[in-house]
C-alpha positions in Angstrom: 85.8 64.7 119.5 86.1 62.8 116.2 89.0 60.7 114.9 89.9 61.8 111.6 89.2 58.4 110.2 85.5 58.5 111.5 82.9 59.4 108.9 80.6 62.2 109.3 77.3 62.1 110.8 75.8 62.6 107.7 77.2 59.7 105.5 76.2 57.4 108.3 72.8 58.7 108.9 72.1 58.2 105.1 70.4 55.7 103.7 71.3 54.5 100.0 69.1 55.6 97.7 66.9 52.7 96.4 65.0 53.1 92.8 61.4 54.2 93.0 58.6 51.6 93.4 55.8 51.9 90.9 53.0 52.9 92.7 55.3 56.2 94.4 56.4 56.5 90.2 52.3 56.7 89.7 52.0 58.6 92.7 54.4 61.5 91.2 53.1 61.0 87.7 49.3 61.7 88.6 50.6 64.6 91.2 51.8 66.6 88.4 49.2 65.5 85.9 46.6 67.1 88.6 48.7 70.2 89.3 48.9 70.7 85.5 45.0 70.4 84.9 44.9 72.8 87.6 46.7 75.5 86.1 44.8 74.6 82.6 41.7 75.4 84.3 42.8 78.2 86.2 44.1 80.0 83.1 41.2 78.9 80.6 38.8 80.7 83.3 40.8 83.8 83.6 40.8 83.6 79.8 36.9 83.9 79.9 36.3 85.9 82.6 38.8 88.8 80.7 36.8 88.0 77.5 33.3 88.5 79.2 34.7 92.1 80.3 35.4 93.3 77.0 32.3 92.3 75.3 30.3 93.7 77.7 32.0 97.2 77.5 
């Protein structure tokens, strides 16, 4: 059992939270750069592909 004056598990286990390095800033930065081009794509090509369906009809 605990003593009241103990800290929880949880504040020990912590570590404090250091600032970003660069590269893991670049890291993020070009993660959602890529998942945005993704989605560009994706929805430029559903674009065309409902566009091709009406002309041809």
């Amino acid at each position: 059992m605990r003593s009241p004056s103990d800290p929880p598990k949880r504040e020990t286990a912590r570590k404090p939270a250091s600032p970003p390095t660069r590269e893991d800033r670049l890291k993020a930065a070009l993660k959602a750069n890529m998942a945005r081009r993704k989605a560009q794509a994706k929805a430029r090509s559903a674009e065309d592909a409902r566009g091709e369906t009406k002309d041809k009809d």
